[in-house]
C-alpha positions as CSV (number, residue, x, y, z in Angstrom):
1,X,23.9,14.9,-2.6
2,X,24.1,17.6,-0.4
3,X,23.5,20.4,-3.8
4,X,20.5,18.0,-4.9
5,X,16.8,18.4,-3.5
6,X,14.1,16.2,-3.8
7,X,11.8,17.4,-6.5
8,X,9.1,15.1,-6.6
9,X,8.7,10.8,-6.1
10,X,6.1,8.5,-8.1
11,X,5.5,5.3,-7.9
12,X,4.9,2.5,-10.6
13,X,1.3,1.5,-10.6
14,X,1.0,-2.1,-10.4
15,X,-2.4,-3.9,-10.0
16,X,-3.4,-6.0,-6.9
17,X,-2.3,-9.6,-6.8
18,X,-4.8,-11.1,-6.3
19,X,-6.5,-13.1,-9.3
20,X,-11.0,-12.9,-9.5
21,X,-11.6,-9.5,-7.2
22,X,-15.1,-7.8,-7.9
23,X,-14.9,-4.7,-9.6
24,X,-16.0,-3.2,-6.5
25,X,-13.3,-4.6,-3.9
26,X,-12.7,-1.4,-1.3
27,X,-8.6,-0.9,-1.5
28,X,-7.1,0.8,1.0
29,X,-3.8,2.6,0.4
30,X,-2.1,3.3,3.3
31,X,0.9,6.0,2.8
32,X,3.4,6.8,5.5
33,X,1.7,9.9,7.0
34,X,-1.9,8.1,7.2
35,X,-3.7,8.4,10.4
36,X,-5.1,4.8,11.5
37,X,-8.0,6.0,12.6
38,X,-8.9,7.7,9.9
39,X,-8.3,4.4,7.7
40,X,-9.9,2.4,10.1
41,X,-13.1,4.6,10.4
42,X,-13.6,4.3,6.4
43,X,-12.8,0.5,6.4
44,X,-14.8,-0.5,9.1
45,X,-18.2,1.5,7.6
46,X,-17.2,-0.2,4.1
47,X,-17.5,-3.6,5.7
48,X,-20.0,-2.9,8.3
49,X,-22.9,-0.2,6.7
50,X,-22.0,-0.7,2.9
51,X,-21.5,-4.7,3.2
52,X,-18.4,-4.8,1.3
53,X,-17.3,-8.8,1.8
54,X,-13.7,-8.0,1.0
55,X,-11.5,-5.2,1.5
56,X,-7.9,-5.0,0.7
57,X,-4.8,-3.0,2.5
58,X,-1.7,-2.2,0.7
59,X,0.8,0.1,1.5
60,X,5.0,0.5,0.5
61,X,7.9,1.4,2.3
62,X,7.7,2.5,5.6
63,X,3.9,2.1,5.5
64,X,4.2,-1.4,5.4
65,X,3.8,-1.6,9.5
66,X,1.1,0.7,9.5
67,X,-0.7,-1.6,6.9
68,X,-0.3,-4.6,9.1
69,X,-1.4,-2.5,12.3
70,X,-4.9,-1.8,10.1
71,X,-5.3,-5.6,9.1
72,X,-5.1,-6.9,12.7
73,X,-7.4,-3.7,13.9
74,X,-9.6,-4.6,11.6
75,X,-9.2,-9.0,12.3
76,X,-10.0,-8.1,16.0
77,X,-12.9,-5.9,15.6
78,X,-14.8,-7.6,13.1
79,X,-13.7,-11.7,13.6
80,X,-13.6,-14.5,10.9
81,X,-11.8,-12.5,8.2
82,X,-9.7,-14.9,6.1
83,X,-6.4,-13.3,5.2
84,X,-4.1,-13.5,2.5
85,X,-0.9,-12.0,2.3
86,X,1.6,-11.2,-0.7
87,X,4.7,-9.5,-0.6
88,X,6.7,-7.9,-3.2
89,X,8.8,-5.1,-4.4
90,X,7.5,-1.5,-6.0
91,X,9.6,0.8,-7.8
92,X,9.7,4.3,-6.7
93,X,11.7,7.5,-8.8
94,X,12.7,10.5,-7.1
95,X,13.5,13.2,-9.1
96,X,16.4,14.9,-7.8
97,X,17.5,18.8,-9.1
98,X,21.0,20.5,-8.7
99,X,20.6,23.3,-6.1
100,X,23.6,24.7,-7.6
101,X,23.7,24.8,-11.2
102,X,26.9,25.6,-13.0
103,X,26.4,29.4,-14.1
104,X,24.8,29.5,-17.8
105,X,24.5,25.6,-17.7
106,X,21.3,24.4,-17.6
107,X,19.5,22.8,-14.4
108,X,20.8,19.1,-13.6
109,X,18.3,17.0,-12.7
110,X,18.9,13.2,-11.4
111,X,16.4,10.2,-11.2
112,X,16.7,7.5,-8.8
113,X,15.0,4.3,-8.8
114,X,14.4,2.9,-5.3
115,X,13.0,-0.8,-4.8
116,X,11.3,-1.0,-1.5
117,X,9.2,-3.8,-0.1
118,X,5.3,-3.4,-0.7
119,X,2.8,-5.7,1.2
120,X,-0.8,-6.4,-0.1
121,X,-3.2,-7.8,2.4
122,X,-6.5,-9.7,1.1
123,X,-9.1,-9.4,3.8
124,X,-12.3,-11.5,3.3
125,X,-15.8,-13.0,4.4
126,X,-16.4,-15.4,2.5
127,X,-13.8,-18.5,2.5
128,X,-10.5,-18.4,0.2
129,X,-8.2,-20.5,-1.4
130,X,-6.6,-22.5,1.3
131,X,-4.1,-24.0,-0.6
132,X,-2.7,-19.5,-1.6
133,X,0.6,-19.0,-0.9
134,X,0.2,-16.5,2.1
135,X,-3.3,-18.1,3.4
136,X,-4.2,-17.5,7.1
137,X,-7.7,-18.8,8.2
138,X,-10.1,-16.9,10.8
């Protein structure tokens, strides 16, 4: 691997787990190099000055802690939020290119699929399905 760069990574697009969401629902996608603050201070004026009722947070990889770091910000500042969690698997591909092409070949490219864990977090004013798998009351 040491001849192959990274040339570009996509994601799948999946849709949210979560069955009967407004049209409207804020989502938040939080990526590795996010600033909290800067989710944070968008999330808390959706909920506050726009009066969203329900918000969701979802990030993949290694922006799963930083998504869970948001949620219980965003739990402790604002107060009975009901919470559901789901967790699951996203498929990225990285496309990978030869640095060092064999002379009048053409360029060798290489596409890895990665499975990483993704987390989707349901946060809501009004009262949820107790009975959710993932279902944590205010």
């Amino acid at each position: 691997m040491e001849n192959f760069r990274k040339v570009r990574t996509s994601e799948e697009e999946s849709p949210l787990p979560f069955p009967n969401l407004p049209p409207d629902v804020v989502e938040m996608k939080v990526k590795e190099g996010s600033k909290i603050r800067n989710l944070m201070n968008f999330a808390m004026a959706q909920m506050e000055l726009k009066g969203s009722r329900q918000i969701v947070f979802s990030g993949c990889g290694r922006a799963v802690t930083k998504t869970i770091t948001c949620v219980e910000i965003m739990k402790r500042k604002l107060g009975g939020l009901h919470q559901v969690t789901k967790v699951r698997y996203k498929t990225l591909l990285e496309v990978w290119e030869n640095q060092d092409p064999l002379p009048g070949g053409p360029a060798q490219n290489l596409t890895v699929h990665k499975n990483v864990p993704s987390i989707c977090i349901l946060l809501s004013r009004d009262p949820l399905d107790p009975n959710q798998t993932g279902y944590q009351p205010p």
